[in-house]
C-alpha positions as CSV (number, residue, x, y, z in Angstrom):
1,X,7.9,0.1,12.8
2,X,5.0,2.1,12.4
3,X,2.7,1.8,8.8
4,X,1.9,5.5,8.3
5,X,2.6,7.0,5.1
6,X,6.2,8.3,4.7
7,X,7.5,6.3,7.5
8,X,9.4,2.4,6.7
9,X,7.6,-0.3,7.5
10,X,8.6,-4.0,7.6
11,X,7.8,-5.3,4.2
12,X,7.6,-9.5,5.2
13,X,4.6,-9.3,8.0
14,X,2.2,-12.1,9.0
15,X,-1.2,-11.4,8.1
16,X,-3.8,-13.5,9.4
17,X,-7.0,-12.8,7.4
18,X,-6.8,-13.4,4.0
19,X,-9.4,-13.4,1.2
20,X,-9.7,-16.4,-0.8
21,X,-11.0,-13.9,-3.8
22,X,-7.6,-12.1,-3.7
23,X,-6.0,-15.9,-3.9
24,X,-7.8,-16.3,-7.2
25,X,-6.7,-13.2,-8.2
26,X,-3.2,-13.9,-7.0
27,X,-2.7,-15.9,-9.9
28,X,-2.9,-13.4,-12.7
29,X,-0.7,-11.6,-10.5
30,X,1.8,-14.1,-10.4
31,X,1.9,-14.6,-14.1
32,X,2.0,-10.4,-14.9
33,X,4.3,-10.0,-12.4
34,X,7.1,-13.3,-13.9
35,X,6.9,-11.9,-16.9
36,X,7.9,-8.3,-15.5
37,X,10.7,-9.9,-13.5
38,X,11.6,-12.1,-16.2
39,X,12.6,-9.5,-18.9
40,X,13.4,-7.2,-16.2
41,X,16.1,-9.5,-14.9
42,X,17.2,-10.3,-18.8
43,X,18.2,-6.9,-19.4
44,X,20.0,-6.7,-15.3
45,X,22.1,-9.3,-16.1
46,X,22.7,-7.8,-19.9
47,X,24.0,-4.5,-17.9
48,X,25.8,-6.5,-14.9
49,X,27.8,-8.3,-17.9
50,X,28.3,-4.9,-19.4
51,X,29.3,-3.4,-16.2
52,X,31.8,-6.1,-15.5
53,X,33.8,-5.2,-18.9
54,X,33.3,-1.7,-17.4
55,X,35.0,-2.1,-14.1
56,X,37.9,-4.7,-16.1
57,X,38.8,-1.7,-18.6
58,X,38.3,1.3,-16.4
59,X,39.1,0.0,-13.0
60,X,35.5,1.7,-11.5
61,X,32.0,1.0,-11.6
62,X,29.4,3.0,-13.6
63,X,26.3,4.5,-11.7
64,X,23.6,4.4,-13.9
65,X,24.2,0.6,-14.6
66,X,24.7,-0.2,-10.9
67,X,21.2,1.8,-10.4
68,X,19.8,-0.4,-13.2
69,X,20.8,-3.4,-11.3
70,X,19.6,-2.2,-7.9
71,X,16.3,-1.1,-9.3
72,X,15.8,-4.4,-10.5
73,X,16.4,-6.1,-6.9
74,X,14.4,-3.3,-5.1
75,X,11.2,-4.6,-7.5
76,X,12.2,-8.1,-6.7
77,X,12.1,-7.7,-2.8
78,X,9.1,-5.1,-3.1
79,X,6.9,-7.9,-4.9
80,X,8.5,-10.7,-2.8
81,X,6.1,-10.7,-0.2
82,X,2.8,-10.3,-2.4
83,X,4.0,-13.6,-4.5
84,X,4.8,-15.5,-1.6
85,X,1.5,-15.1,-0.1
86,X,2.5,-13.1,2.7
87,X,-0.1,-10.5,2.0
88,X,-3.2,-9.4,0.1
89,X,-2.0,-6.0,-0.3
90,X,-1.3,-5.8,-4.4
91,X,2.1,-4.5,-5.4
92,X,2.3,-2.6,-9.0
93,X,3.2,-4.6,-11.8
94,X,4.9,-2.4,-13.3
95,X,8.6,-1.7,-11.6
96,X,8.1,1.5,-8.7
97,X,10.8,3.5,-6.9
98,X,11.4,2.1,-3.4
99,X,13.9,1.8,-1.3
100,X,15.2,-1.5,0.9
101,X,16.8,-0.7,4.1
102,X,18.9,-3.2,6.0
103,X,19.0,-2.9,10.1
């Protein structure tokens, strides 16, 4: 896959320069970005409980708390490979739309 802007690239890459000031940095990072995930996934599962009474009563699922849900795992695999030191290239903190595709 190519890395040009508006085309899919392969998010989990090996890199093999890295800067130790980034590592440093990384921590911060690592700390912003839990507590992100953290409440983030607090209120997913909140709304996966909710949409489970949901699909029990009515028999179907509801969109905007299944995209709820799958925004929450698209930021999880979009910061994945920045917290596992995969990469120095800095994700937002704060959650972004992106999409996962599976081949």
């Amino acid at each position: 896959m190519t890395d040009t802007p508006g085309s899919p690239r392969q998010l989990f890459t090996f890199e093999h320069d890295a800067s130790r000031l980034e590592l440093l940095i990384r921590i911060v990072y690592w700390i912003l970005i839990g507590i992100v995930l953290w409440i983030y996934g607090l209120i997913a599962f909140i709304v996966l409980f909710i949409q489970w009474f949901h699909i029990l009563i009515l028999g179907r699922r509801n969109g905007s708390l299944s995209d709820f849900a799958k925004g929450y795992l698209e930021y999880l695999v979009h910061v994945m490979n920045y917290t596992y030191i995969m990469t120095d290239k800095r994700p937002e903190i704060l959650p972004v739309p992106v999409k996962i595709y599976e081949e």
